[in-house]
C-alpha positions, 0 to 999 in steps of 0.5 A: 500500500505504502509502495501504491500510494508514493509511486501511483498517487493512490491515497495512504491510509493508516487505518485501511492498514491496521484492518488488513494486519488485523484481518491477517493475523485473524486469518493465521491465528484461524489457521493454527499457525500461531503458537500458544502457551495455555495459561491456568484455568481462569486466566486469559492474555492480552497480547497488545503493541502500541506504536507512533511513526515518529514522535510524535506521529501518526500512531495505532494501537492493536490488540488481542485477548485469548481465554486459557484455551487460546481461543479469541475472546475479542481483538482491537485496532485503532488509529490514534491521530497525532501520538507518542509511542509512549501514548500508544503503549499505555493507551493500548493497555487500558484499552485492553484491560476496559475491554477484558472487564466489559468481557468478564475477565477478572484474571488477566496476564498482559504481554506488550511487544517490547517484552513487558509482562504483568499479571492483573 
């Protein structure tokens, strides 16, 4: 897309990207192709990455949540305007635990791209 939009003057956007990676990722997790490591009974993950194209910059926030099984509870996607990537991080975290309550979860394990991990 980015390639389409410099080279054919077709008009970039950042949130037709978060749906196509989104879309993707649904398809391999779908698929089986990506690996899980079960969590005890009860627990779900939120899997989630924050980010900017600068800082600041356009940013996006996207995430994941699975129960103990692995399976998909609900997942997220969305554009954050003019952020830092330290904004994007944190408001991806709270976005992820606001919808995990709304779900029902009430035992939460929170893994960030960066490698950042907590038990809630």
């Amino acid at each position: 897309m980015r390639n389409e939009a410099k080279f054919n003057d077709a008009r970039f956007s950042s949130y037709r990207i978060i749906r196509q990676v989104s879309s993707y990722l649904t398809r391999i997790y779908k698929a089986g192709c990506m690996k899980w490591l079960r969590l005890a009974v009860g627990w779900w993950k939120l899997n989630c990455d924050g980010a900017s194209k600068g800082n600041p910059r356009k940013a996006g926030a996207r995430g994941i949540i699975r129960d103990c099984r692995g399976q998909m509870v609900l997942a997220f996607a969305t554009g954050l305007d003019i952020q830092t990537n330290v904004f994007a991080e944190l408001f991806t975290i709270v976005k992820g635990l606001q919808m995990a309550r709304e779900a029902g979860c009430t035992q939460l394990l929170i893994e960030c791209k960066g490698g950042a991990s907590a038990y809630c």
